[in-house]
mmCIF file of the N, C-alpha and C atoms, coordinates in Angstrom:
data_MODEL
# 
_entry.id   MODEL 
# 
loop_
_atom_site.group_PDB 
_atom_site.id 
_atom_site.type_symbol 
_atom_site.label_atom_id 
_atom_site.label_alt_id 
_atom_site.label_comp_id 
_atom_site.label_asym_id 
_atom_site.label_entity_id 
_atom_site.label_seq_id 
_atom_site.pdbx_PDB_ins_code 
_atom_site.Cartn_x 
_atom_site.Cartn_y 
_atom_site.Cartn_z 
_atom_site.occupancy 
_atom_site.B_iso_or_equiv 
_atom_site.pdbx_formal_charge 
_atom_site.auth_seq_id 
_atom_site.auth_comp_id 
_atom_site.auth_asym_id 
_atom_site.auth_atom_id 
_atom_site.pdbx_PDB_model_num 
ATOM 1   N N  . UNK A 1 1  ? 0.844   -1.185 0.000  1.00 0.00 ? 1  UNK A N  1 
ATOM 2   C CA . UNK A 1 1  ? 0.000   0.000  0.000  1.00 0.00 ? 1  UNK A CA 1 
ATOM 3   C C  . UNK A 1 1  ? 0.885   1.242  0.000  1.00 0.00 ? 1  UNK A C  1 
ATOM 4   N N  . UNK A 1 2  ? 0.140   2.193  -0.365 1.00 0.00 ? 2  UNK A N  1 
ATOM 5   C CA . UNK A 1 2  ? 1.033   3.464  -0.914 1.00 0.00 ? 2  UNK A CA 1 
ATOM 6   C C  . UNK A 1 2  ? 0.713   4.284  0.276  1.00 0.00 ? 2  UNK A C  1 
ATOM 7   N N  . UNK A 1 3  ? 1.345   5.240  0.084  1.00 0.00 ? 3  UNK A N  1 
ATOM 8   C CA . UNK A 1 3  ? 0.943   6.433  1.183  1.00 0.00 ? 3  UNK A CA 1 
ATOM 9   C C  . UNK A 1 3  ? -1.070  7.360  1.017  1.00 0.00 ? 3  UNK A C  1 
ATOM 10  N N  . UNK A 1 4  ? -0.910  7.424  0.017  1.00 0.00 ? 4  UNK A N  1 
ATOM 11  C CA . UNK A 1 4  ? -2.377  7.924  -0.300 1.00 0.00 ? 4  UNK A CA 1 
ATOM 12  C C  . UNK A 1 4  ? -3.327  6.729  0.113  1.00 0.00 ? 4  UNK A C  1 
ATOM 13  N N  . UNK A 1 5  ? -2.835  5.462  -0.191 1.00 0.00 ? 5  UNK A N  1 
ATOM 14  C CA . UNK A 1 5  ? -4.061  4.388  0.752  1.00 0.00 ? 5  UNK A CA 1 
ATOM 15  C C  . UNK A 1 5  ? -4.588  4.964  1.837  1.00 0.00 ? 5  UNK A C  1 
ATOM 16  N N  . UNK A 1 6  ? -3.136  4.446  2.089  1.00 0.00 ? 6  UNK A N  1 
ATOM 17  C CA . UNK A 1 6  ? -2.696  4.553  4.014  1.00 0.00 ? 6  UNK A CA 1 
ATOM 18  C C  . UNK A 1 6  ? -3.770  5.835  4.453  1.00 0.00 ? 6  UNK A C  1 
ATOM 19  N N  . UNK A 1 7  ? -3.406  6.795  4.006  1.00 0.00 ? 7  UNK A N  1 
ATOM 20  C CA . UNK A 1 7  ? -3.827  7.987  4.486  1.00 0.00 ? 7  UNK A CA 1 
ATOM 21  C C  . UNK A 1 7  ? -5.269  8.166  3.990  1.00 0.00 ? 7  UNK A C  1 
ATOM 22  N N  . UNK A 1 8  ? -5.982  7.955  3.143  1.00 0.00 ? 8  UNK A N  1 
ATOM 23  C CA . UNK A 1 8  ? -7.379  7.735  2.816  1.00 0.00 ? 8  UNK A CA 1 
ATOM 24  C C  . UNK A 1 8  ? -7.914  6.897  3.976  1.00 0.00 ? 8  UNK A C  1 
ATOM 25  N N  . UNK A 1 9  ? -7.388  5.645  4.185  1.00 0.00 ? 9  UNK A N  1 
ATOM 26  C CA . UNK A 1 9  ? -8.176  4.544  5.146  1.00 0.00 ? 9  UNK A CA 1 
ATOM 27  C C  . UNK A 1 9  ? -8.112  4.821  6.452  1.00 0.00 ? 9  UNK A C  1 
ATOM 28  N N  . UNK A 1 10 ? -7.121  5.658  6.978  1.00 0.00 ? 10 UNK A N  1 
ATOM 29  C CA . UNK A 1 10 ? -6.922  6.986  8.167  1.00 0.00 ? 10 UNK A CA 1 
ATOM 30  C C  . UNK A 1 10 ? -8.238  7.685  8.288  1.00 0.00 ? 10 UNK A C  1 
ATOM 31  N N  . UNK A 1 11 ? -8.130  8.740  7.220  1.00 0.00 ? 11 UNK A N  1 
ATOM 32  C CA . UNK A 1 11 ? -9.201  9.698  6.943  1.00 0.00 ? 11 UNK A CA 1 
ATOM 33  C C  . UNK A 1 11 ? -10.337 9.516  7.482  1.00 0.00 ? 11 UNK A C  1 
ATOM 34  N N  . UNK A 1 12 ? -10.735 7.609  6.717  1.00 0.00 ? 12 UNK A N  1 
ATOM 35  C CA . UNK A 1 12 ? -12.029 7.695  6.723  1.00 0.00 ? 12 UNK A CA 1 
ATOM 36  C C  . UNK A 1 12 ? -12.431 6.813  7.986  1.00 0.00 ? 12 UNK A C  1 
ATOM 37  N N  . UNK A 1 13 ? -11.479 6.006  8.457  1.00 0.00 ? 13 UNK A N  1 
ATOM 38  C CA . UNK A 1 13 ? -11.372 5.559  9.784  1.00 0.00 ? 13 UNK A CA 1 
ATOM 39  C C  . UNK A 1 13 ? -11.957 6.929  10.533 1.00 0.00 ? 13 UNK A C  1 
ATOM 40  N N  . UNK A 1 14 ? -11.136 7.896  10.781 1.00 0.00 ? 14 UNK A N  1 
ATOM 41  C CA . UNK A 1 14 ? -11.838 9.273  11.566 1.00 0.00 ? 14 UNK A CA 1 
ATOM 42  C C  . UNK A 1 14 ? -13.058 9.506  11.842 1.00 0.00 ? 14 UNK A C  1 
ATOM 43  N N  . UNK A 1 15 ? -13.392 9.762  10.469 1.00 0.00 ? 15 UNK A N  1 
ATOM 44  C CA . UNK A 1 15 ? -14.685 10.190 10.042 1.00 0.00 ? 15 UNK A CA 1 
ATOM 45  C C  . UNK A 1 15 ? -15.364 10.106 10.509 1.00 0.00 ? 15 UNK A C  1 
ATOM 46  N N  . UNK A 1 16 ? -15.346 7.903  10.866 1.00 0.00 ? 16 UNK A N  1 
ATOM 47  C CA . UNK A 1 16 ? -16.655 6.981  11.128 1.00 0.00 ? 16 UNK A CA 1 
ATOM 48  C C  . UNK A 1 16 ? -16.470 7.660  12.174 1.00 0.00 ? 16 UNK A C  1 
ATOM 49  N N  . UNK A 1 17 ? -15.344 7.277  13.048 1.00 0.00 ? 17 UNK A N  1 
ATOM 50  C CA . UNK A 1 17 ? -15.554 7.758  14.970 1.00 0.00 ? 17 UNK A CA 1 
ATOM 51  C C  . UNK A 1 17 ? -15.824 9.003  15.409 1.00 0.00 ? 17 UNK A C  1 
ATOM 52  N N  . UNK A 1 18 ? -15.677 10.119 14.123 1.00 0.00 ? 18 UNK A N  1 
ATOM 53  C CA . UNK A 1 18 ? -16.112 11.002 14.985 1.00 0.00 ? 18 UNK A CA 1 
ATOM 54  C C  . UNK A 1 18 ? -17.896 11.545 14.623 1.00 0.00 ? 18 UNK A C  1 
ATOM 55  N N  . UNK A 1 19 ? -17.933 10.885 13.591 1.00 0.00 ? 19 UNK A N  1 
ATOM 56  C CA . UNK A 1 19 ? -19.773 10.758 13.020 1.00 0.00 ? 19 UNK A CA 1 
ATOM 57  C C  . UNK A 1 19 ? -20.266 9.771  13.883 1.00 0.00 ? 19 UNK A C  1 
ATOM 58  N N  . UNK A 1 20 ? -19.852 9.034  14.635 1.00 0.00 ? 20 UNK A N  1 
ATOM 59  C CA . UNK A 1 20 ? -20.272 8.031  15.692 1.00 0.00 ? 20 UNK A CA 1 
ATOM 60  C C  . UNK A 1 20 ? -20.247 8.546  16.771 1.00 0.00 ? 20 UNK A C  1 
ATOM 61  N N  . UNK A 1 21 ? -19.693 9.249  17.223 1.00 0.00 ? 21 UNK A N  1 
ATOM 62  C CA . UNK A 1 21 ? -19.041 10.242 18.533 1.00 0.00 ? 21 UNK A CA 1 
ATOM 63  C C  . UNK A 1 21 ? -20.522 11.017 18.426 1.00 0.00 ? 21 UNK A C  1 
ATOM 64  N N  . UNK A 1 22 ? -20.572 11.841 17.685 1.00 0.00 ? 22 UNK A N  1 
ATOM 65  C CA . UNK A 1 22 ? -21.736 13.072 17.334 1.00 0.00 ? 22 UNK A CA 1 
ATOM 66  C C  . UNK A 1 22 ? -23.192 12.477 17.352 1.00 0.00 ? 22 UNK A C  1 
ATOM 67  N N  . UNK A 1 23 ? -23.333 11.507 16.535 1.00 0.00 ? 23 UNK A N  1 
ATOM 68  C CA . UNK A 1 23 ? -24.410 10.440 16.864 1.00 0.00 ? 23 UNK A CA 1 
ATOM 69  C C  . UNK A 1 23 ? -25.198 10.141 18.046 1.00 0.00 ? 23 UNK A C  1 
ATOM 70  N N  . UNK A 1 24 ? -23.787 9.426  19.066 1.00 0.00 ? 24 UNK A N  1 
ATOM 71  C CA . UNK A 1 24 ? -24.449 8.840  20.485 1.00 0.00 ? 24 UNK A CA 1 
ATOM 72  C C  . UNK A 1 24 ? -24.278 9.970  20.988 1.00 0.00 ? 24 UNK A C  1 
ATOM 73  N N  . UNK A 1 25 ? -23.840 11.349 20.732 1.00 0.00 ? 25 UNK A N  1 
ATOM 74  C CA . UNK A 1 25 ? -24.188 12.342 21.681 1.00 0.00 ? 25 UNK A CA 1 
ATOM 75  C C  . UNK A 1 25 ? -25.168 13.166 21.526 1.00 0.00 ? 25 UNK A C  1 
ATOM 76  N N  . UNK A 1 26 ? -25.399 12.747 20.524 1.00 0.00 ? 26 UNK A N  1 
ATOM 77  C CA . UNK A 1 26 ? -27.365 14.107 20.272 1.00 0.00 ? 26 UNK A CA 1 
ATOM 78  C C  . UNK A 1 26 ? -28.324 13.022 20.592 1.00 0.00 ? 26 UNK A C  1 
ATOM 79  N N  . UNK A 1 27 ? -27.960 11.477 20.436 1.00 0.00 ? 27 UNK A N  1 
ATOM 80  C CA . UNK A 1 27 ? -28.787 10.438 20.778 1.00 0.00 ? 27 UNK A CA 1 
ATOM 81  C C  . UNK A 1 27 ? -28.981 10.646 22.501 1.00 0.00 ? 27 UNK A C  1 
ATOM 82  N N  . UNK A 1 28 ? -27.912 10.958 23.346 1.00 0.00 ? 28 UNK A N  1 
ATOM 83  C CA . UNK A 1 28 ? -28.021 10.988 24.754 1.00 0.00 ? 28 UNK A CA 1 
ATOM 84  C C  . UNK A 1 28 ? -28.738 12.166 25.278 1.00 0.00 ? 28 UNK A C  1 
ATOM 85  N N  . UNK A 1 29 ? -28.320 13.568 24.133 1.00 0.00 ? 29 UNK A N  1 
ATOM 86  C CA . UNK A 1 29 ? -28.810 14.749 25.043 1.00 0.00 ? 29 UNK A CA 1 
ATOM 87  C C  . UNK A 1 29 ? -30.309 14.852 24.632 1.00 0.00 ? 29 UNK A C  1 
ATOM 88  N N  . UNK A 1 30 ? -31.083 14.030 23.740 1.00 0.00 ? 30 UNK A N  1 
ATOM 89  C CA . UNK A 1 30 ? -32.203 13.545 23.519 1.00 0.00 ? 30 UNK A CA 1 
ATOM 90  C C  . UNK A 1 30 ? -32.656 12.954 24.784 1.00 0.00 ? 30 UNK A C  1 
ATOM 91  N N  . UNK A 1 31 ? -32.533 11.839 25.129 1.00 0.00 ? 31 UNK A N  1 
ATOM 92  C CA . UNK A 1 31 ? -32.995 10.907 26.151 1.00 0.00 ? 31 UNK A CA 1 
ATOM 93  C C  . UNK A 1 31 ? -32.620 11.859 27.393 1.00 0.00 ? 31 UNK A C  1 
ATOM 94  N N  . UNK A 1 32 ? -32.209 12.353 27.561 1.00 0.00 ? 32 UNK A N  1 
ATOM 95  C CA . UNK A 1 32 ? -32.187 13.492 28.939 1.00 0.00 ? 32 UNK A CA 1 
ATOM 96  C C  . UNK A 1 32 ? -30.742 12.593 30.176 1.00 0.00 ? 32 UNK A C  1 
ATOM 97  N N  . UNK A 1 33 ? -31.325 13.003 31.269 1.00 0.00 ? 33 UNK A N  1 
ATOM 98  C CA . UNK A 1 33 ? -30.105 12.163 32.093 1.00 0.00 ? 33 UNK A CA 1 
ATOM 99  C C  . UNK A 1 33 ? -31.182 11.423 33.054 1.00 0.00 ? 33 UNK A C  1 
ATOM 100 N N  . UNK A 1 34 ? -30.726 10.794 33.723 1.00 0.00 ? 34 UNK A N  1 
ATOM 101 C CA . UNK A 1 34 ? -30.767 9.550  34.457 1.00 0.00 ? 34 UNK A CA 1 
ATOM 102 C C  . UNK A 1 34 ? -31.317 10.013 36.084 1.00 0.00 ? 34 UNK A C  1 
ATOM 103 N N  . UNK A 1 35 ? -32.383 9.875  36.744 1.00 0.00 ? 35 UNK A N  1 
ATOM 104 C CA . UNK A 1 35 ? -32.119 10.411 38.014 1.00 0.00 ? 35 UNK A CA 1 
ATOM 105 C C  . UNK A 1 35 ? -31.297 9.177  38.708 1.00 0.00 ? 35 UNK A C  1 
ATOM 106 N N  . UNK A 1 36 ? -30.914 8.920  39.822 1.00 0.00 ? 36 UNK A N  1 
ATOM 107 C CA . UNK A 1 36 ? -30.031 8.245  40.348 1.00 0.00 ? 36 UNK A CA 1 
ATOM 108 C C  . UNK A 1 36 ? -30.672 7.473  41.735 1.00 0.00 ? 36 UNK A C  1 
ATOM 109 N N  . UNK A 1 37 ? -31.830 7.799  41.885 1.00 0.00 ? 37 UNK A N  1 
ATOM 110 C CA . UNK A 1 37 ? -33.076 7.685  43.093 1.00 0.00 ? 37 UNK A CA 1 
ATOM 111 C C  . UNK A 1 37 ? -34.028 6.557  41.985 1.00 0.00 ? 37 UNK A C  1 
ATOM 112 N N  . UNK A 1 38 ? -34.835 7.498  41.385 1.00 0.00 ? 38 UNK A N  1 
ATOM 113 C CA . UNK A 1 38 ? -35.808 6.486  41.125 1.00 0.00 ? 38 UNK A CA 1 
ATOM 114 C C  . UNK A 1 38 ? -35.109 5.876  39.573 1.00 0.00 ? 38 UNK A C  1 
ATOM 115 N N  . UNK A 1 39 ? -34.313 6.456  39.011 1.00 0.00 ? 39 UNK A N  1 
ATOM 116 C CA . UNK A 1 39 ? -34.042 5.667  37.358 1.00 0.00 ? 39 UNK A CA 1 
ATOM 117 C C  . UNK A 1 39 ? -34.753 6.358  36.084 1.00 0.00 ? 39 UNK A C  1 
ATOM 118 N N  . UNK A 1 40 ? -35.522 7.149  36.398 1.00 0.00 ? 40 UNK A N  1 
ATOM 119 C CA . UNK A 1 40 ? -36.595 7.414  35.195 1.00 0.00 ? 40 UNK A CA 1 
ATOM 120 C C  . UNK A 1 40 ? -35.287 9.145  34.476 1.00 0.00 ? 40 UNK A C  1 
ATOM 121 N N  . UNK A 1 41 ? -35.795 9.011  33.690 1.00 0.00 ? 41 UNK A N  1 
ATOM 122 C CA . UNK A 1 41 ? -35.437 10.111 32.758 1.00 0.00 ? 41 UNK A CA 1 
ATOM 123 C C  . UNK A 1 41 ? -35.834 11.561 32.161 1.00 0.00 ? 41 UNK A C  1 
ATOM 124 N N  . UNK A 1 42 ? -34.928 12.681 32.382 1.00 0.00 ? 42 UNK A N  1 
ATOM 125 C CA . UNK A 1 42 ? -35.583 13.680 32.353 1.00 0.00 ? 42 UNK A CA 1 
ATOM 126 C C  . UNK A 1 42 ? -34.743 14.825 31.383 1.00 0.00 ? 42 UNK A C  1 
ATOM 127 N N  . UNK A 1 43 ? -35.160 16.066 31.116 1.00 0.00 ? 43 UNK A N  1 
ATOM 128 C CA . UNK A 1 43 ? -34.417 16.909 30.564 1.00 0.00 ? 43 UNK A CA 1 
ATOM 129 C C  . UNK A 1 43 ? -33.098 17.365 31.624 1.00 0.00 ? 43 UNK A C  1 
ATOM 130 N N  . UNK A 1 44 ? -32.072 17.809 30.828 1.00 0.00 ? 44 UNK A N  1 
ATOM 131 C CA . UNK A 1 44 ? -30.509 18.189 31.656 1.00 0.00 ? 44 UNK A CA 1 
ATOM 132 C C  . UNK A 1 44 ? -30.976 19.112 32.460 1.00 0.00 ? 44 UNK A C  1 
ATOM 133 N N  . UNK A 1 45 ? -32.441 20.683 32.048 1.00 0.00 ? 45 UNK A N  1 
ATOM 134 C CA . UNK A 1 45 ? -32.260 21.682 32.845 1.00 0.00 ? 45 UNK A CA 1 
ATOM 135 C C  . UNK A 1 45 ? -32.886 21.038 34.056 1.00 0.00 ? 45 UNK A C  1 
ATOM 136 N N  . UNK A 1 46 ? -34.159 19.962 34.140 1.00 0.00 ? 46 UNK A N  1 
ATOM 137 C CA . UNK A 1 46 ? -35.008 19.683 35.209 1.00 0.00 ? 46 UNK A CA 1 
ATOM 138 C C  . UNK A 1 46 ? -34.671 19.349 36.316 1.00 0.00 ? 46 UNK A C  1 
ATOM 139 N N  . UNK A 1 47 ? -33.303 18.145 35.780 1.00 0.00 ? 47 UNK A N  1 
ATOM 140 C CA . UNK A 1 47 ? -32.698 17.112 36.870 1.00 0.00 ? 47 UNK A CA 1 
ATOM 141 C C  . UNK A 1 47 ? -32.479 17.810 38.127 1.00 0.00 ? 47 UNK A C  1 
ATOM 142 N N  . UNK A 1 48 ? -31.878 18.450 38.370 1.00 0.00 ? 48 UNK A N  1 
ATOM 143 C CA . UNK A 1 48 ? -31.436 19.263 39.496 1.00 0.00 ? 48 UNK A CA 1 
ATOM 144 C C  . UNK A 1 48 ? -32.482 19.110 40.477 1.00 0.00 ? 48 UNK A C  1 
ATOM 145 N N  . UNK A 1 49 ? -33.564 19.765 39.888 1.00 0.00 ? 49 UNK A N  1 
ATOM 146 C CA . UNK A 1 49 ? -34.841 19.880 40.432 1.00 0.00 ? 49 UNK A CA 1 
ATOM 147 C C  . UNK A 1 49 ? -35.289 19.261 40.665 1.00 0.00 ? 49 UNK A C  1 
ATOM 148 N N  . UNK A 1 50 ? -35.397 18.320 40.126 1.00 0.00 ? 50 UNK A N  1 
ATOM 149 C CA . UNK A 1 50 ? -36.294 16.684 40.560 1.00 0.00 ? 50 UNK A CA 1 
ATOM 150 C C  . UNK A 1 50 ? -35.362 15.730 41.607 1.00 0.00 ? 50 UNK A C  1 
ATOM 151 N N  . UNK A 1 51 ? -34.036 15.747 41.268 1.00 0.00 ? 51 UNK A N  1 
ATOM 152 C CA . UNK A 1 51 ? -33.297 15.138 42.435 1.00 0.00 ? 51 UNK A CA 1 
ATOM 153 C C  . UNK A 1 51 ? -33.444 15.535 43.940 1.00 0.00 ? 51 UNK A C  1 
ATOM 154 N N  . UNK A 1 52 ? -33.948 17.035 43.648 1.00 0.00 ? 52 UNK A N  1 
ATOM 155 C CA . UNK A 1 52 ? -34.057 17.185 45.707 1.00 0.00 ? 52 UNK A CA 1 
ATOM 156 C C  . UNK A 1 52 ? -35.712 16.657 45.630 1.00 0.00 ? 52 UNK A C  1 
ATOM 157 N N  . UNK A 1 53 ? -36.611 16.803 44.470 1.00 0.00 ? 53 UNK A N  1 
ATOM 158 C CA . UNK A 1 53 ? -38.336 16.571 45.091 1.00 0.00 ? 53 UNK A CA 1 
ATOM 159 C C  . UNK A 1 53 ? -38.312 15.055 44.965 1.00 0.00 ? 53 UNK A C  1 
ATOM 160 N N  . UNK A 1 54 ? -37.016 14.401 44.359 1.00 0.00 ? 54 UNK A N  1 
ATOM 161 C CA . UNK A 1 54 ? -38.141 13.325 44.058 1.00 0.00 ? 54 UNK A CA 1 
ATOM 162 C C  . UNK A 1 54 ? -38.656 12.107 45.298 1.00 0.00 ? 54 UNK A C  1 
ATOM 163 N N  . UNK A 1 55 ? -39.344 11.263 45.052 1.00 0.00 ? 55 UNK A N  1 
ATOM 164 C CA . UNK A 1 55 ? -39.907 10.420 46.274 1.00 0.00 ? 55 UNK A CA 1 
ATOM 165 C C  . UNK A 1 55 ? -38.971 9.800  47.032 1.00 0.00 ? 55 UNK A C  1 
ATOM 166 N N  . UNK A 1 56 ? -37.869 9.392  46.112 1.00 0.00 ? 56 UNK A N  1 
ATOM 167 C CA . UNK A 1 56 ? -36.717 7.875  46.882 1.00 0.00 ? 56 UNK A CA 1 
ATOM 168 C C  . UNK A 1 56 ? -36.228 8.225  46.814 1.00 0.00 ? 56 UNK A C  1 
ATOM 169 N N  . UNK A 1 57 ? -36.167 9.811  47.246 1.00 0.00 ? 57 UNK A N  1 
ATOM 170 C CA . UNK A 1 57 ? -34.445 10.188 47.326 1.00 0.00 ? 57 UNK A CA 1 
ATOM 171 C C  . UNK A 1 57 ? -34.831 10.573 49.251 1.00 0.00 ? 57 UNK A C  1 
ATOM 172 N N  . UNK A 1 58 ? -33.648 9.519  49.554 1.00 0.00 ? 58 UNK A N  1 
ATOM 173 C CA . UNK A 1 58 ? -34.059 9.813  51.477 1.00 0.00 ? 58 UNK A CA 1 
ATOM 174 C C  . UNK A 1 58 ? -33.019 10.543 51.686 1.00 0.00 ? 58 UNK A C  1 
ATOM 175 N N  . UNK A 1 59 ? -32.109 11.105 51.537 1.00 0.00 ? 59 UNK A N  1 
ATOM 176 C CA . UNK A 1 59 ? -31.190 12.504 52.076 1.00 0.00 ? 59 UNK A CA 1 
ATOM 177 C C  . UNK A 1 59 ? -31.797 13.460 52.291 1.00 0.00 ? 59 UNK A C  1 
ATOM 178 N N  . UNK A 1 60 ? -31.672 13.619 53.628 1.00 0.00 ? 60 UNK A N  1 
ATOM 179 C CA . UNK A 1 60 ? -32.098 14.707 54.836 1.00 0.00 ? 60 UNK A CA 1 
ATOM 180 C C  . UNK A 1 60 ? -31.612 15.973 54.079 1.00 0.00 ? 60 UNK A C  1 
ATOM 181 N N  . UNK A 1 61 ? -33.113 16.595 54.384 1.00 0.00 ? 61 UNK A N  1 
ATOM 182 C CA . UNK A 1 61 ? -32.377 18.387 53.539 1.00 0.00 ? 61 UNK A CA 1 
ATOM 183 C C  . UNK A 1 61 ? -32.688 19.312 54.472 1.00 0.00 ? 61 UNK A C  1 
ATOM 184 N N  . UNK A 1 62 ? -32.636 19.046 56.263 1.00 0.00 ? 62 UNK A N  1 
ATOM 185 C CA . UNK A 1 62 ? -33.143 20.091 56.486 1.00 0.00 ? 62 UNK A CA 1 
ATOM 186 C C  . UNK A 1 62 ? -32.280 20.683 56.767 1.00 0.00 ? 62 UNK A C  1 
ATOM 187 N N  . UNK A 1 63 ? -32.043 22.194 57.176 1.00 0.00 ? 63 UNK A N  1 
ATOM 188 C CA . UNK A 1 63 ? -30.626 22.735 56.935 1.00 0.00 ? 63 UNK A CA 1 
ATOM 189 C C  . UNK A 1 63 ? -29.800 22.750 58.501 1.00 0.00 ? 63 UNK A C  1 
ATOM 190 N N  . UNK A 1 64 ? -28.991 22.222 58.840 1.00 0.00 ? 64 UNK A N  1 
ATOM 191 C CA . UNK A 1 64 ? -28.188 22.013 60.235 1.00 0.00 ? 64 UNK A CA 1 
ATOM 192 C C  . UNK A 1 64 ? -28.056 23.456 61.013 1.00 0.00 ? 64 UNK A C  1 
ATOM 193 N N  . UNK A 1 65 ? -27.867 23.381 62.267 1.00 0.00 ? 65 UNK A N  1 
ATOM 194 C CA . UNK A 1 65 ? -28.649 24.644 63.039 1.00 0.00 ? 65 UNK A CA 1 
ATOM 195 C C  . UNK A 1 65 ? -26.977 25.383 62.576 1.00 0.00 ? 65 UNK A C  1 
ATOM 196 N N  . UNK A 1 66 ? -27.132 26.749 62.802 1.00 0.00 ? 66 UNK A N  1 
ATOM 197 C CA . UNK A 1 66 ? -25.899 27.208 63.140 1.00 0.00 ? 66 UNK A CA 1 
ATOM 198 C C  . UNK A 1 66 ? -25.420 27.372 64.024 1.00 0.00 ? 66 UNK A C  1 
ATOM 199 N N  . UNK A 1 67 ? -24.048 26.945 64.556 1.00 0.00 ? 67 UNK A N  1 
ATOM 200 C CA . UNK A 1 67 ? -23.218 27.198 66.141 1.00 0.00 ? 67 UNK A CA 1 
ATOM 201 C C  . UNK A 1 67 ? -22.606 28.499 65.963 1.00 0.00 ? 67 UNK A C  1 
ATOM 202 N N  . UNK A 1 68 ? -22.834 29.385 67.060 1.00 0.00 ? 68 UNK A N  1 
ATOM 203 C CA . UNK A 1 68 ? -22.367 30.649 66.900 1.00 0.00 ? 68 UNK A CA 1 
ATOM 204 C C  . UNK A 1 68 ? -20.634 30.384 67.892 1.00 0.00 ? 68 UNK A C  1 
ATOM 205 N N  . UNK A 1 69 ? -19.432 31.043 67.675 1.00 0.00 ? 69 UNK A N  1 
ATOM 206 C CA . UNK A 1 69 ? -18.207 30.531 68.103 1.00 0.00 ? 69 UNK A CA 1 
ATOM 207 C C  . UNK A 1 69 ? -18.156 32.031 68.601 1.00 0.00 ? 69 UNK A C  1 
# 
C-alpha cells in the first residue's frame, strides 16, 4: 500500500468515529439524564430539580442549626 491508501483509510477511519461520537451524543442529550433515586429520565435543565423533590431520594435536607463561636 502506498501512502495515499494509508492515508485515505486513516481519513475515513476518523470520520466513522467522529460521526459516531456526534451520533451517540445528540442520541443521549435527547434521552435526557438519568435520576439516580428512582431511574426514570428527564431533561438536563429539570434534573437538578427533581433530584431534591423526588420520592426515593431519602437525604435529609433540612438545613443544620448554626453554632455561633
Amino acid at each position: 500500500m502506498n501512502k495515499n491508501v494509508k492515508g485515505a483509510i486513516a481519513g475515513a477511519v476518523a470520520l466513522i468515529l467522529i460521526g459516531g461520537g456526534i451520533f451517540f451524543g445528540v442520541q443521549s442529550a435527547k434521552k435526557g439524564a438519568q435520576c439516580p433515586f428512582c431511574k426514570k429520565y428527564f431533561p438536563h435543565g429539570d434534573m437538578m430539580g427533581h433530584k431534591l423533590k423526588c420520592p426515593k431520594n431519602d437525604t435529609d435536607l433540612t438545613p443544620k442549626p448554626v453554632y455561633k463561636r
